[in-house]
C-alpha positions in Angstrom: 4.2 -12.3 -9.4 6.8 -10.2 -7.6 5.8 -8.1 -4.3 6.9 -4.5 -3.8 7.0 -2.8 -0.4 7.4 0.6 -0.3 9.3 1.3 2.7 11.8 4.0 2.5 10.0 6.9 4.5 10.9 8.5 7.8 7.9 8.3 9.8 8.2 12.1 11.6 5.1 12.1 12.8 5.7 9.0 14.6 8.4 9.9 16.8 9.5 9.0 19.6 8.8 5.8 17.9 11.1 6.3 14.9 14.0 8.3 16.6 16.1 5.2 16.6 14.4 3.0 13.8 12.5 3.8 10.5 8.7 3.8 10.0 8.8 0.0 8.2 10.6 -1.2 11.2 8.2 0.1 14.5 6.5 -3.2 16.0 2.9 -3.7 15.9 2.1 -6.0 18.7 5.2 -7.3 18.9 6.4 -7.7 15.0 7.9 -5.0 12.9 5.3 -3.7 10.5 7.5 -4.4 7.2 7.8 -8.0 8.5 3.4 -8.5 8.3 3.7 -6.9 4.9 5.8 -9.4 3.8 4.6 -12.4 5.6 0.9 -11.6 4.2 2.7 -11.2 0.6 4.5 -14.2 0.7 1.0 -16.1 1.7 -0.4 -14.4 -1.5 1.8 -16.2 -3.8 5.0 -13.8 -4.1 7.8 -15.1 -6.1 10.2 -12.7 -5.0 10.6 -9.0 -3.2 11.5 -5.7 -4.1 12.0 -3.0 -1.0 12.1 0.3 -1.7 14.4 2.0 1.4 15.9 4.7 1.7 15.8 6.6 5.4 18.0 4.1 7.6 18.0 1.4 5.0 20.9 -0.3 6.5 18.7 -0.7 9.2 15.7 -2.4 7.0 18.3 -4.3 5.3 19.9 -6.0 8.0 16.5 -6.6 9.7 15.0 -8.6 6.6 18.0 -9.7 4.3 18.5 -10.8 1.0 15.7 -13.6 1.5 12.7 -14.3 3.3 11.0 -17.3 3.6 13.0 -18.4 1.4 12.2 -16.1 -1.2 14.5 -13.7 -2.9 14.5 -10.1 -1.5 16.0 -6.9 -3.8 16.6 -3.6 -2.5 16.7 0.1 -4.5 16.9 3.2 -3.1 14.8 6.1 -3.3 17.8 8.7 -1.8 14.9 11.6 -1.8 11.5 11.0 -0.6 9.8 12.8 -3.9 6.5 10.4 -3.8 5.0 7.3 -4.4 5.3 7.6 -8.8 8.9 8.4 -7.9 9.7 5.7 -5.4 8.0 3.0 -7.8 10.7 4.2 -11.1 13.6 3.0 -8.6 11.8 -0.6 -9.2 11.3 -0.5 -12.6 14.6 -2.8 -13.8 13.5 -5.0 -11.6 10.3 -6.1 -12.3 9.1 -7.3 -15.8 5.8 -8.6 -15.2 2.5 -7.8 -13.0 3.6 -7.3 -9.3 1.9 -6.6 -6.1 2.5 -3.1 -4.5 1.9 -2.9 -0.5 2.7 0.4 1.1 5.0 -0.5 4.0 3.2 1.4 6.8 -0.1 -0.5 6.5 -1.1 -3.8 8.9 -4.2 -5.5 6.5 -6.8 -7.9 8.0 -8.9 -8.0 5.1 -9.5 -9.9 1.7 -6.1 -9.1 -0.1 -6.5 -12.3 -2.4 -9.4 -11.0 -3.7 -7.5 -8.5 -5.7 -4.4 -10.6 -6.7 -7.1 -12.7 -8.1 -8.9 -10.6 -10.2 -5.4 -9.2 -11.4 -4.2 -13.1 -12.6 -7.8 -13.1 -14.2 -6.7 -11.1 -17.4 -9.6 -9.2 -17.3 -8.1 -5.7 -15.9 -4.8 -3.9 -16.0 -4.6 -3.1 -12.6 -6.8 -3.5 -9.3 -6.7 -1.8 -6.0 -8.2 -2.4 -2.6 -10.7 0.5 -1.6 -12.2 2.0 1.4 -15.4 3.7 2.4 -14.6 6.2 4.7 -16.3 9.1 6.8 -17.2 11.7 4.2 -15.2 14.2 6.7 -12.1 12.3 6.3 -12.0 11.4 2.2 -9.7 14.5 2.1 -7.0 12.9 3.6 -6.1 10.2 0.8 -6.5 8.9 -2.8 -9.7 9.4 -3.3 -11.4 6.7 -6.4 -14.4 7.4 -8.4 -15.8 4.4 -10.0 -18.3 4.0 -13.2 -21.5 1.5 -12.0 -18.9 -1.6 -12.9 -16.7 -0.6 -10.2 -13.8 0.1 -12.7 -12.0 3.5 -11.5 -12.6 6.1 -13.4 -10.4 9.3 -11.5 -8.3 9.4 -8.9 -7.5 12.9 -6.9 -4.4 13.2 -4.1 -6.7 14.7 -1.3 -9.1 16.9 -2.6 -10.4 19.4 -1.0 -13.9 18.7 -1.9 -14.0 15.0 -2.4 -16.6 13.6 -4.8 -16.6 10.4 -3.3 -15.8 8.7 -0.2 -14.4 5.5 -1.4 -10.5 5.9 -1.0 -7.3 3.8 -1.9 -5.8 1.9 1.4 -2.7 1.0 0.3 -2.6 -2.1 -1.6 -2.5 -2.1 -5.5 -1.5 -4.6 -8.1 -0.3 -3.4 -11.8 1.0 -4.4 -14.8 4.3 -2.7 -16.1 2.5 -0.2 -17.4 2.7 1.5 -14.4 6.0 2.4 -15.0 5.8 4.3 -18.4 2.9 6.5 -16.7 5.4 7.4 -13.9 7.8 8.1 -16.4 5.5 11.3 -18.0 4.3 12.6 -13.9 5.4 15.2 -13.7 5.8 17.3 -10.1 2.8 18.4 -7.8 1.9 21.4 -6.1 3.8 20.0 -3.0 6.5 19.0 -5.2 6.2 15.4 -5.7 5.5 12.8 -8.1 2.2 11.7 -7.4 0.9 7.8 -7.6 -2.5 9.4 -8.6 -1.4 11.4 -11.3 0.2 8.0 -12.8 -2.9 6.3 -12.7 -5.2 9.0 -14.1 -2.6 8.3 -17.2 -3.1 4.9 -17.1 -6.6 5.4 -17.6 -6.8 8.3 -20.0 -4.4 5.6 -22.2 -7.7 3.7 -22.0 -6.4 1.1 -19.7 -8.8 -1.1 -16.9 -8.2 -0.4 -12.9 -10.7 -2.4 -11.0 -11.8 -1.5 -7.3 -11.8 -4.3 -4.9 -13.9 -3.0 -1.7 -12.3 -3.5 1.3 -13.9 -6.8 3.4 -12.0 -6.8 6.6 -10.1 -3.8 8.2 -6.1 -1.9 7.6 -5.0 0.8 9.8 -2.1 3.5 8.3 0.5 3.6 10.9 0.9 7.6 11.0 0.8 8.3 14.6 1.3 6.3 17.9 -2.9 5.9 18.6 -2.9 4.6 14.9 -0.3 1.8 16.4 -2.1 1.5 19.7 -5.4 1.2 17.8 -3.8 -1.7 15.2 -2.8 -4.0 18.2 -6.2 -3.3 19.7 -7.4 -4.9 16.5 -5.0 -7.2 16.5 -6.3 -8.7 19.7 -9.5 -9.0 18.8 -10.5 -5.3 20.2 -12.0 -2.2 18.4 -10.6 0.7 18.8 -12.3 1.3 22.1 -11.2 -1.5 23.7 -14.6 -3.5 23.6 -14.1 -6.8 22.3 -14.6 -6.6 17.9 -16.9 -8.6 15.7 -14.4 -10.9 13.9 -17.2 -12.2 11.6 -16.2 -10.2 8.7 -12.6 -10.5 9.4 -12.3 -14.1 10.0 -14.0 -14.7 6.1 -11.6 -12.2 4.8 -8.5 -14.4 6.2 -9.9 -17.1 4.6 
């Protein structure tokens, strides 16, 4: 199964942090964050990579390669950032089977395999990890409703009036279906081609997306706190400095 990372934005709202560098490449406790995407990848079985770059690729290029860990790396480009349905067509000829799709700005401590696994069972089309969050903050992402078998039923690019609080995080596995559903997206209000508008496809075409809930912890890397907070994590911290249960996260590494 191939692994794609998504790493071809700017990061604007990180600055001062990407003035030199782009978003993939800022450190997170002392490792660039494209480099944990593909080292927890590669540990789920990855048989090759496919990077999507595109705002100082040469930079991401040179960093990574065209292997690591001795697997095979590919790069496309994605010249304009027009969203996520639009970043995954670049990868289309380069992918004929089910894949893995990380988002490139995430850092993940939290049960990953669980949904390569139920991908290589057969028994759905695609899965992605999900999120409860605050009710107050579902506006700001993918929002999922599920049926009472946890199969996704909609998914809505930041409502304004969510109906549910369980979210996407960032990590996805798909067949090649995906790629036909990007194909018929066509632009949102903002002007892009929207990941969730592919998938609502892919289900109204009567095909299975399972949600995996979350067991663990991932922090988006959008601002500098969300950095700082990561590498509080990282260290065994919350996010207030107090030393973090690692119960949940330990079994989730397992």
């Amino acid at each position: 199964m191939k692994a794609v990372v998504l790493a071809a934005g700017e990061g604007t709202r990180l600055r001062p942090l990407t003035e030199t560098r782009p978003k993939a490449l800022v450190e997170v406790d002392g490792k660039p964050i494209l480099v944990r995407c593909l080292e927890q990848l590669a540990d789920l079985g990855a048989d090759g990579f496919v990077i999507v770059v595109g705002y100082r690729a040469e930079q991401v290029i040179d960093a990574v390669g065209d292997e690591f860990q001795g697997l095979p790396v590919t790069y496309t480009y994605q010249r304009e950032r027009l969203g996520l349905a639009h970043a995954l067509l670049t990868v289309e000829p380069h992918v004929d089977g089910e894949f893995m799709l990380m988002l490139g700005d995430n850092v993940f401590q939290a049960n990953l395999a669980d949904v390569v696994a139920r991908q290589r069972s057969g028994e759905t089309d695609a899965a992605f990890l999900v999120e409860e969050v605050p009710w107050e903050e579902a506006s700001r992402y993918g929002v999922c409703v599920t049926d009472a078998n946890d199969a996704i039923v909609e998914v809505v690019e930041k409502p304004a009036e969510p109906t549910s609080n369980l979210v996407m995080t960032g990590f996805y596995t798909f067949s090649p279906a995906i790629f036909h559903a990007c194909h018929l997206v066509q632009p949102s209000a903002r002007g892009e081609y929207e990941l969730p508008d592919a998938i609502d496809l892919l289900i109204g075409s009567g095909r299975t997306i399972d949600a995996i809930r979350m067991d663990g912890w991932r922090t988006d890397i959008g601002y500098p706190a969300d950095r700082e907070a990561a590498e509080r994590r990282l260290r065994g911290l919350d996010v207030d400095g107090v030393e973090a249960d690692r119960v949940g996260v330990e079994a989730a590494d397992e």
